[in-house]
PDB file of the backbone (N, CA, C, O) and the ligand in Angstrom, with CONECT records:
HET     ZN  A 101       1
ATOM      1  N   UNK A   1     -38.886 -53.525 -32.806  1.00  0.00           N
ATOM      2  CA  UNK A   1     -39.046 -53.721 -31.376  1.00  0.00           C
ATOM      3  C   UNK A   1     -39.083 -52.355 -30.704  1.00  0.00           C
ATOM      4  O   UNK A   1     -38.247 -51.458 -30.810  1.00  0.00           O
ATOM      5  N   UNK A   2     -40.409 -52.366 -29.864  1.00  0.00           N
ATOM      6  CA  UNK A   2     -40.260 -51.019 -29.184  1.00  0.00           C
ATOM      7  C   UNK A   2     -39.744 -51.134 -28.060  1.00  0.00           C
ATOM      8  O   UNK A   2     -39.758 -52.340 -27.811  1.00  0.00           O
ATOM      9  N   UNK A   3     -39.150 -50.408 -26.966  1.00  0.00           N
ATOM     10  CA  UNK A   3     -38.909 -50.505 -26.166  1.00  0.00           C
ATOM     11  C   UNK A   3     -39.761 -49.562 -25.034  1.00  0.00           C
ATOM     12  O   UNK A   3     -39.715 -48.384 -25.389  1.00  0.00           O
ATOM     13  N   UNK A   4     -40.531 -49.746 -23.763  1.00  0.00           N
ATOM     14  CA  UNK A   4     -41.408 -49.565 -22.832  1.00  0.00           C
ATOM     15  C   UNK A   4     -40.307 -48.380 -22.000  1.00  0.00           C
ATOM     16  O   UNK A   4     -39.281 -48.857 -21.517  1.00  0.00           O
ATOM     17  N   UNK A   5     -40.519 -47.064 -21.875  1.00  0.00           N
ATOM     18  CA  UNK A   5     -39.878 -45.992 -20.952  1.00  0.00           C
ATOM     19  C   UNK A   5     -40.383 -47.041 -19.634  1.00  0.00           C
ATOM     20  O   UNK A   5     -41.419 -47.682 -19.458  1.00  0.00           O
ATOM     21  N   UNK A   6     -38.861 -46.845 -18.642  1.00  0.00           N
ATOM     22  CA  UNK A   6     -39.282 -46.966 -17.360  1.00  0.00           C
ATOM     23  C   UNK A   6     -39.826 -46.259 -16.661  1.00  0.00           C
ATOM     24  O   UNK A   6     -39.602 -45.049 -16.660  1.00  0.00           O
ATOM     25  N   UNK A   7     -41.076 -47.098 -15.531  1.00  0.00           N
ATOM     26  CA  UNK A   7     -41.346 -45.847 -14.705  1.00  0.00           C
ATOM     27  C   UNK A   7     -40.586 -45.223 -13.925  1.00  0.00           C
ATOM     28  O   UNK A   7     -39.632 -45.789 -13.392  1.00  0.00           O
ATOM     29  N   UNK A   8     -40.862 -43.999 -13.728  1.00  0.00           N
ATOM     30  CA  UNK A   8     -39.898 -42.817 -12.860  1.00  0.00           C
ATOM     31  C   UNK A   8     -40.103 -43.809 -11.206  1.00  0.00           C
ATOM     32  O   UNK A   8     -41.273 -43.730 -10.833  1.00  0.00           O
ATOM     33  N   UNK A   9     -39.261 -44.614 -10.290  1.00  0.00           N
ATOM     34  CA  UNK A   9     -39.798 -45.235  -9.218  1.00  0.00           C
ATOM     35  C   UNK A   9     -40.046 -44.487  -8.305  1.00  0.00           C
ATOM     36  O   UNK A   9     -40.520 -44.952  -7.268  1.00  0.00           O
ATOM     37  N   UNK A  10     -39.760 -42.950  -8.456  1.00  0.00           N
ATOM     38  CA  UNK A  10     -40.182 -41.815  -6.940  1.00  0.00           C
ATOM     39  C   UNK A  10     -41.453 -41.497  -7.317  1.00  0.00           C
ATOM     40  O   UNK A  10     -41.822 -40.519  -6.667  1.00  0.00           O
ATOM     41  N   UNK A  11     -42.464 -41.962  -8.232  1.00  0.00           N
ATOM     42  CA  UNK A  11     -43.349 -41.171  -8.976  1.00  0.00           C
ATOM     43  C   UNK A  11     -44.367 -42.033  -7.711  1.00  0.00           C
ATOM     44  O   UNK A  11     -45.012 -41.337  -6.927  1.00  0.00           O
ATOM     45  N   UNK A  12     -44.420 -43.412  -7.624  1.00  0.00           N
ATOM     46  CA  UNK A  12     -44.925 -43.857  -6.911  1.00  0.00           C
ATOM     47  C   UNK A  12     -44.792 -43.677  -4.885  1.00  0.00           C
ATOM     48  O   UNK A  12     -45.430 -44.209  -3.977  1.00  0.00           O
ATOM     49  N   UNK A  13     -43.587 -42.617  -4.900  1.00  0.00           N
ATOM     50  CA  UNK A  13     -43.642 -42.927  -3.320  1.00  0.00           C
ATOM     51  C   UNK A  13     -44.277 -41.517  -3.334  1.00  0.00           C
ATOM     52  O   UNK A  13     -43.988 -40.835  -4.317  1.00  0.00           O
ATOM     53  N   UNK A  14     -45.255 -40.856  -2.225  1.00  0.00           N
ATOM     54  CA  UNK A  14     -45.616 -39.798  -1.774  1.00  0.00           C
ATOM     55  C   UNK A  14     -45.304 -39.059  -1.470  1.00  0.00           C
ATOM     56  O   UNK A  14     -44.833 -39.284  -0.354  1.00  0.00           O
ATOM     57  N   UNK A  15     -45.163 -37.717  -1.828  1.00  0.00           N
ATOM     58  CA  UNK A  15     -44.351 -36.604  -1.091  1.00  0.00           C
ATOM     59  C   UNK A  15     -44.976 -36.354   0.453  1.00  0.00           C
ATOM     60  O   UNK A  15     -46.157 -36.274   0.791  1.00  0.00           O
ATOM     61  N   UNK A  16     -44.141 -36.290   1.010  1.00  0.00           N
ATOM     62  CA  UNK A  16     -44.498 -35.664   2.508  1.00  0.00           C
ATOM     63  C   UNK A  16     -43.732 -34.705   2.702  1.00  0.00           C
ATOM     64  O   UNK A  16     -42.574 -34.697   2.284  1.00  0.00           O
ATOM     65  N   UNK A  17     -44.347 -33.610   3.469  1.00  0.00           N
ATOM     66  CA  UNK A  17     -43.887 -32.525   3.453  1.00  0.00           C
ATOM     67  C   UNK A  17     -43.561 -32.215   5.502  1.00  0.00           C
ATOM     68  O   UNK A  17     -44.253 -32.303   6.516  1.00  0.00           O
ATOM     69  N   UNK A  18     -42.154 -31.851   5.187  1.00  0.00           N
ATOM     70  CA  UNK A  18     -41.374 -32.337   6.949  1.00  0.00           C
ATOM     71  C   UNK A  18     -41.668 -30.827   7.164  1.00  0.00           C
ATOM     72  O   UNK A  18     -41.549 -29.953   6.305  1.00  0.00           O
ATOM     73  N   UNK A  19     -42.093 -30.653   8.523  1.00  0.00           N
ATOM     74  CA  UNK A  19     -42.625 -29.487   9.048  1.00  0.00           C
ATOM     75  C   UNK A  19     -40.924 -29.004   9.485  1.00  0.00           C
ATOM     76  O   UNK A  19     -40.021 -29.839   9.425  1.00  0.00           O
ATOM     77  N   UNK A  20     -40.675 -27.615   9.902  1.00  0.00           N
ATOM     78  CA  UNK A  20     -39.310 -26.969  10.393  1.00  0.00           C
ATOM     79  C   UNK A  20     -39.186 -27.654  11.680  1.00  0.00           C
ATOM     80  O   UNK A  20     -38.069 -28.143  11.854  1.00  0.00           O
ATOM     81  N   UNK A  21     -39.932 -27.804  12.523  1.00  0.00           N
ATOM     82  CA  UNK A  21     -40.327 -27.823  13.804  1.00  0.00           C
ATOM     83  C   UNK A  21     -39.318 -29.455  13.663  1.00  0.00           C
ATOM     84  O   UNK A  21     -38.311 -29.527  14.368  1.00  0.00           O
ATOM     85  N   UNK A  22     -39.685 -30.689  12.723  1.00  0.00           N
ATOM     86  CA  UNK A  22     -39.527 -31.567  12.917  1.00  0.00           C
ATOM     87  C   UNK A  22     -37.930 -31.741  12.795  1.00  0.00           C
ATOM     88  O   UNK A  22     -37.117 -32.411  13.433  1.00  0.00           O
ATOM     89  N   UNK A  23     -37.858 -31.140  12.059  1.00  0.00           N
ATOM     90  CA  UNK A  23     -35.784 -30.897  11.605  1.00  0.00           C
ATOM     91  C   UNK A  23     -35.153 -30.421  12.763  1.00  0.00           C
ATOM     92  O   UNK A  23     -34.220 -30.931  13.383  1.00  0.00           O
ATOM     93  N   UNK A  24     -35.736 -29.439  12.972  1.00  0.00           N
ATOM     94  CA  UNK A  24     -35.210 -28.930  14.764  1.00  0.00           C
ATOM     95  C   UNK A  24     -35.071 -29.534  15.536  1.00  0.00           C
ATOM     96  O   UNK A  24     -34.090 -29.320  16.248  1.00  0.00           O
ATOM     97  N   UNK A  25     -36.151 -30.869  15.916  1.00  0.00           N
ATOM     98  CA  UNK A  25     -36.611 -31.218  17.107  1.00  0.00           C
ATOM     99  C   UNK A  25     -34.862 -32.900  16.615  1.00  0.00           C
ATOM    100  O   UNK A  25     -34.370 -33.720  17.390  1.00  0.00           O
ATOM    101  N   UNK A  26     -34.550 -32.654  15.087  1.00  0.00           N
ATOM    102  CA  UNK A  26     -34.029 -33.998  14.612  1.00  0.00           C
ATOM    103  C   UNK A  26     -32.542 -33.448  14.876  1.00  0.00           C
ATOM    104  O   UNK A  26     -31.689 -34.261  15.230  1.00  0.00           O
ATOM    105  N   UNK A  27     -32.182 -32.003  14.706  1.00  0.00           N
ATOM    106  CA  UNK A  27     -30.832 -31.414  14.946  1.00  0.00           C
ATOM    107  C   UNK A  27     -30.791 -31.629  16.411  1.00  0.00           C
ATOM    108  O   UNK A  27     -29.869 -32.395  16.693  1.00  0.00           O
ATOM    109  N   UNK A  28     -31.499 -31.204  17.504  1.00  0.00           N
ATOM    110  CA  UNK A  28     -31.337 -31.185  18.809  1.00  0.00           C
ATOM    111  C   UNK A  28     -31.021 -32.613  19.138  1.00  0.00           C
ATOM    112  O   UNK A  28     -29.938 -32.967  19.604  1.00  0.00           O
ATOM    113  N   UNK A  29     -31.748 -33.197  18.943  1.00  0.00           N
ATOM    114  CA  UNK A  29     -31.772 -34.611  18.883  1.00  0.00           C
ATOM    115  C   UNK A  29     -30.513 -35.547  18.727  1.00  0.00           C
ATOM    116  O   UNK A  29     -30.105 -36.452  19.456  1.00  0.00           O
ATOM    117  N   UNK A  30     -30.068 -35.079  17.637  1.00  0.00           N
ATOM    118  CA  UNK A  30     -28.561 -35.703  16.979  1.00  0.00           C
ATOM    119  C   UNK A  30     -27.104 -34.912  17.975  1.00  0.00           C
ATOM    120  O   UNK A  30     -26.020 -35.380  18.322  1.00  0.00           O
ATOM    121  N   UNK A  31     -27.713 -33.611  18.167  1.00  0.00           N
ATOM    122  CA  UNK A  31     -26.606 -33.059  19.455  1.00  0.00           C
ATOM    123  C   UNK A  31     -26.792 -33.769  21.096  1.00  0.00           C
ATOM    124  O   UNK A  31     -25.932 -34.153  21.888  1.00  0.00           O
ATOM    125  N   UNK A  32     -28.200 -33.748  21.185  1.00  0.00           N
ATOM    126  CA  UNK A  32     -28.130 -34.502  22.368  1.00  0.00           C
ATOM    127  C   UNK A  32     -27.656 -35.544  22.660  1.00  0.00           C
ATOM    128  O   UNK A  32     -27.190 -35.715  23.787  1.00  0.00           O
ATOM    129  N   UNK A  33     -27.648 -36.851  21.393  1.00  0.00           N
ATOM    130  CA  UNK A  33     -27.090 -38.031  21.480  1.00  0.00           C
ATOM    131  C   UNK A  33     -25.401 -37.534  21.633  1.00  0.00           C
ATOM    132  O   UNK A  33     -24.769 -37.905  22.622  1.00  0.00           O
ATOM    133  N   UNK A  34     -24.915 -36.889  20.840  1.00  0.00           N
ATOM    134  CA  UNK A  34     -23.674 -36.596  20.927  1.00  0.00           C
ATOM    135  C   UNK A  34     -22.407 -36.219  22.195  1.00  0.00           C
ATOM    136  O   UNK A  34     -21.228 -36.485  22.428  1.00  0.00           O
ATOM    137  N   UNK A  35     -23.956 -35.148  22.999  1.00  0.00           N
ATOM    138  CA  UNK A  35     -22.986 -34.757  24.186  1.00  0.00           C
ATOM    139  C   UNK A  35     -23.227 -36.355  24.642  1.00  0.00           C
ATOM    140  O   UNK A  35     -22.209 -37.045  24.708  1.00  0.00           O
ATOM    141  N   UNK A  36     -24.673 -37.060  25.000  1.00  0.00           N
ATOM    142  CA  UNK A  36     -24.436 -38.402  25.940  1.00  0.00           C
ATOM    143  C   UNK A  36     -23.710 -39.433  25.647  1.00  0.00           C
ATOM    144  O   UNK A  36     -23.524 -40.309  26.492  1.00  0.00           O
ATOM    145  N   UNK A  37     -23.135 -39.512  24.302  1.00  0.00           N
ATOM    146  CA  UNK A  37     -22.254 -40.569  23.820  1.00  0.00           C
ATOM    147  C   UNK A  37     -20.876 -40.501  23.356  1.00  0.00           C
ATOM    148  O   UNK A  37     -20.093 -41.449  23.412  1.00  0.00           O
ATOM    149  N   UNK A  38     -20.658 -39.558  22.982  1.00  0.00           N
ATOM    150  CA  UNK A  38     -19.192 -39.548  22.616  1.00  0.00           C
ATOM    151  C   UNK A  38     -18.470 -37.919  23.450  1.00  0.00           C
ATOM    152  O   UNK A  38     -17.304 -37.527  23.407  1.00  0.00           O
ATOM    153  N   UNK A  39     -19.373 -37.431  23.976  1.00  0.00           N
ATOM    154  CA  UNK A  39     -18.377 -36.253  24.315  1.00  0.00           C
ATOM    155  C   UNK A  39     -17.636 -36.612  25.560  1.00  0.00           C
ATOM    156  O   UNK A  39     -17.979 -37.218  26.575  1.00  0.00           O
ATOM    157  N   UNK A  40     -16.296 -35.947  25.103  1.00  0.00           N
ATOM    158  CA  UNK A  40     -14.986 -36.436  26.617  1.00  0.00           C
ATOM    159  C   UNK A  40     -13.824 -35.442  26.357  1.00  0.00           C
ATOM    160  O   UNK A  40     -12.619 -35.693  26.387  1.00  0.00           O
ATOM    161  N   UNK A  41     -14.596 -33.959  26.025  1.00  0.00           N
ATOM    162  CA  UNK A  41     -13.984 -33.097  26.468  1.00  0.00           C
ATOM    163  C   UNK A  41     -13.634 -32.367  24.921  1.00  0.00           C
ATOM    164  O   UNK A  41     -12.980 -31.341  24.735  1.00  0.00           O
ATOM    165  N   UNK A  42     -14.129 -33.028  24.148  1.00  0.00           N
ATOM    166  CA  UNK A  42     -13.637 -31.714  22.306  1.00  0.00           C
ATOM    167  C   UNK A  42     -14.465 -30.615  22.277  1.00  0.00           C
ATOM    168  O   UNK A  42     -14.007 -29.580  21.794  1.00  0.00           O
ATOM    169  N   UNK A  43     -15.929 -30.638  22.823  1.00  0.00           N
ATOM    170  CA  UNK A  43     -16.473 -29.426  23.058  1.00  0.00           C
ATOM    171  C   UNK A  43     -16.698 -28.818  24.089  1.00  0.00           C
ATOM    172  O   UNK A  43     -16.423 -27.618  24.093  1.00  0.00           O
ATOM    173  N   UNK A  44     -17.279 -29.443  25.319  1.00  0.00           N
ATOM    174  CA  UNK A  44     -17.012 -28.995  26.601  1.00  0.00           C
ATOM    175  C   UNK A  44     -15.903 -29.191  27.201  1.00  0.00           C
ATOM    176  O   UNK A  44     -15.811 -30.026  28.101  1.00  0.00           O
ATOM    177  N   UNK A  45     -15.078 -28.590  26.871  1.00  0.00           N
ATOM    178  CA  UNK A  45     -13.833 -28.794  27.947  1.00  0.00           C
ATOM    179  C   UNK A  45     -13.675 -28.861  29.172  1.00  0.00           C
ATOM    180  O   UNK A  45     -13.033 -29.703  29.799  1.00  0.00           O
ATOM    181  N   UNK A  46     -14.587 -27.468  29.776  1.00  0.00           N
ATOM    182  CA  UNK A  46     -14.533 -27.564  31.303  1.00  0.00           C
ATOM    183  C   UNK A  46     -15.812 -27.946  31.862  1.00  0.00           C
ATOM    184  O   UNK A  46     -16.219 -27.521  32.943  1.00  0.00           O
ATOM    185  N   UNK A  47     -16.361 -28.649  31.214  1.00  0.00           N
ATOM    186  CA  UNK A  47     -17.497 -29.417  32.095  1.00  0.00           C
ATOM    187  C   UNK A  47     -17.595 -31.376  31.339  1.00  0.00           C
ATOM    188  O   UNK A  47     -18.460 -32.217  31.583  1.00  0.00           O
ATOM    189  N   UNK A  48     -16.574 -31.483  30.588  1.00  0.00           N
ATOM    190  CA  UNK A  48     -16.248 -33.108  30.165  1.00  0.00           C
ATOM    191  C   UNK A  48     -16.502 -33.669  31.353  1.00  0.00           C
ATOM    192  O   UNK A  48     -17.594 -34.218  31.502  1.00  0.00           O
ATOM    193  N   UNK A  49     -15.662 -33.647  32.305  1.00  0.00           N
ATOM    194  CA  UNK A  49     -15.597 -34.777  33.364  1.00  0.00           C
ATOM    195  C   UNK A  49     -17.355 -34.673  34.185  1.00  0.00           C
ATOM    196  O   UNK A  49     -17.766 -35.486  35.013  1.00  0.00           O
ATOM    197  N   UNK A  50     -17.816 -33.957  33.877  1.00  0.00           N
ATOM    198  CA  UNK A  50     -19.193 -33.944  34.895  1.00  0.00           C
ATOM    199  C   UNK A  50     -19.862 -34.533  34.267  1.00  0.00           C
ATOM    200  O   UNK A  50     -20.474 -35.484  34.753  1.00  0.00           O
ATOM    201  N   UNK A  51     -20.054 -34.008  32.304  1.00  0.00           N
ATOM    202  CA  UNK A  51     -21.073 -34.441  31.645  1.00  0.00           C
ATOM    203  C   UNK A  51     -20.792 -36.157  31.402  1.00  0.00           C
ATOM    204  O   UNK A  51     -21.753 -36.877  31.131  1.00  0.00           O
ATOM    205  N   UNK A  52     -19.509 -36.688  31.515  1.00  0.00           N
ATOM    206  CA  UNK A  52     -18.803 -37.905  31.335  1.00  0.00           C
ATOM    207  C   UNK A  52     -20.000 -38.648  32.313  1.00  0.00           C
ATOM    208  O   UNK A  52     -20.961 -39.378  32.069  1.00  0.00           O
ATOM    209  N   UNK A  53     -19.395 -38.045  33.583  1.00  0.00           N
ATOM    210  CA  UNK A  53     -20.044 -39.362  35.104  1.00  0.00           C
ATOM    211  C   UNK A  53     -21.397 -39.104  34.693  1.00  0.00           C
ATOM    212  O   UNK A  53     -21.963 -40.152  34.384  1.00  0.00           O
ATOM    213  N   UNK A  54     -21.991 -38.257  34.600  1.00  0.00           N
ATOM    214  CA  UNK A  54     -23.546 -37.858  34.561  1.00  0.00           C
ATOM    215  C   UNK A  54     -23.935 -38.881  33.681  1.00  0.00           C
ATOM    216  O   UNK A  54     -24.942 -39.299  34.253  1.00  0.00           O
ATOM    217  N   UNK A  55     -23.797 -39.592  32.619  1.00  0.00           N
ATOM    218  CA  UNK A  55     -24.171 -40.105  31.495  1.00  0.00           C
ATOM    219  C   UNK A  55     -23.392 -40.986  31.655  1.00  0.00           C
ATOM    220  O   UNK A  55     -23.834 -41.389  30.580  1.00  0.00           O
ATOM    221  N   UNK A  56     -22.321 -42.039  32.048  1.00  0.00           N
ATOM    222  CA  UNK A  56     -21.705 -42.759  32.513  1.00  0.00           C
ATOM    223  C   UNK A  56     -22.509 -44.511  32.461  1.00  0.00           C
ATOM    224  O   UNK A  56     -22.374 -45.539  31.797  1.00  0.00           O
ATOM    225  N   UNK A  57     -23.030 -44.209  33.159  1.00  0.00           N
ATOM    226  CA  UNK A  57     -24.128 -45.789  33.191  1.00  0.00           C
ATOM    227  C   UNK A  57     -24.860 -46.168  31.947  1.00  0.00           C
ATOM    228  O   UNK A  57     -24.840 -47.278  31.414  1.00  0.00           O
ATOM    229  N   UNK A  58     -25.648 -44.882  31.469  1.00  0.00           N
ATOM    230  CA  UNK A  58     -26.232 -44.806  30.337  1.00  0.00           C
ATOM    231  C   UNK A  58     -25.036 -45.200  29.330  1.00  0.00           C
ATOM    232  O   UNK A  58     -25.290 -46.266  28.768  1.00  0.00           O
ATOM    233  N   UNK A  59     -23.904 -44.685  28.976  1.00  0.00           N
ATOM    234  CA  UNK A  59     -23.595 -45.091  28.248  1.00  0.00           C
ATOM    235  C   UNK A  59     -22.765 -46.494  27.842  1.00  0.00           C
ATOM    236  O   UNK A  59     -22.334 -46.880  26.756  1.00  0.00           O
ATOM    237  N   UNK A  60     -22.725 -47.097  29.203  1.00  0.00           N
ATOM    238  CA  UNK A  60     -22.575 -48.840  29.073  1.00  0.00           C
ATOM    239  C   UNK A  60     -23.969 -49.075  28.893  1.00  0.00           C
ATOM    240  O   UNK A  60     -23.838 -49.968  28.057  1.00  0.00           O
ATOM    241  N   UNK A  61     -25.215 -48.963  29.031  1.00  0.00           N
ATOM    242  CA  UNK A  61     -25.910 -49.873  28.822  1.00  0.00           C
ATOM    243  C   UNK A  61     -26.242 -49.795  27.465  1.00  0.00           C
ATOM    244  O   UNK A  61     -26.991 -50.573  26.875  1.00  0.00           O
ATOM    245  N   UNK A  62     -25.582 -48.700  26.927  1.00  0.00           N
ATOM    246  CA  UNK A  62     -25.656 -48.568  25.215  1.00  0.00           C
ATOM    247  C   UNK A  62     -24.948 -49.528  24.354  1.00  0.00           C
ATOM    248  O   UNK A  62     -25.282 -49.993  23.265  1.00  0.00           O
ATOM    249  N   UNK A  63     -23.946 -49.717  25.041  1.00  0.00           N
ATOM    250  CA  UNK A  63     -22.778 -50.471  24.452  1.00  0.00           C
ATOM    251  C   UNK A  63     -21.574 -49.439  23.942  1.00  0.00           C
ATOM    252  O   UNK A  63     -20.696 -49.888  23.204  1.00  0.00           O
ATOM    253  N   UNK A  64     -21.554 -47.799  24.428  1.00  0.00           N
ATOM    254  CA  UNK A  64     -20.655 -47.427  23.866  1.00  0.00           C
ATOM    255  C   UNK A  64     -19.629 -47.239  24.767  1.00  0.00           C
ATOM    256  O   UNK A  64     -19.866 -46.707  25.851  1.00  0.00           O
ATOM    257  N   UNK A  65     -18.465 -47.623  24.450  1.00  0.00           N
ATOM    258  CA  UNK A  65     -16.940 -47.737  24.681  1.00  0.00           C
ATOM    259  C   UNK A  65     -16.713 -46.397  25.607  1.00  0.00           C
ATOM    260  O   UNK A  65     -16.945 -45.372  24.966  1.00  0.00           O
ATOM    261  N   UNK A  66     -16.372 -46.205  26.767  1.00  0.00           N
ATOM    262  CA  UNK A  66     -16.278 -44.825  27.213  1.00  0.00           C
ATOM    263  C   UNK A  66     -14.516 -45.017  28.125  1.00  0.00           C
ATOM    264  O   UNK A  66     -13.948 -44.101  28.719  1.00  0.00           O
ATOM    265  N   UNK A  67     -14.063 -46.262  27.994  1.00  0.00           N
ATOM    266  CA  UNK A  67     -12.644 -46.355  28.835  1.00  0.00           C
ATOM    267  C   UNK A  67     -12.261 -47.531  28.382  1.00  0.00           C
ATOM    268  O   UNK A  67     -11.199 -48.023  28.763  1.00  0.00           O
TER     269      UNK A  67
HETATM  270 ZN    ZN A 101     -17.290 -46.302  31.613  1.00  0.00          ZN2+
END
């Protein structure tokens, strides 16, 4: 009995090649969500309470917990 090598299954998906630009635009991205959703003062200390109200509405209609 022989036994059949499996195929490699990444052999079939395509490489795509992620431009710098796009990682950048995905880091900024992931900080921006951050200050509008969870920041309440661990990195901005002296501007928490502004960036809080500023983003305030937005972040009930997200569903995230802010009080
Ligand atoms: Zn609130």
């Amino acid at each position: 009995m022989t036994t059949v090598p499996a195929a490699d299954p990444l052999s079939a998906v395509p490489r795509v090649r992620v431009p710098a630009w796009a990682w950048a635009v995905a880091v900024l991205s992931l900080m921006l969500m951050y200050v509008v959703l969870q920041e309440n003062g661990a990195v901005f200390a002296q501007t928490a309470e502004v960036i809080h109200e500023f983003t305030h509405d937005g972040r009930h209609a997200l569903g995230v917990p802010c009080h």
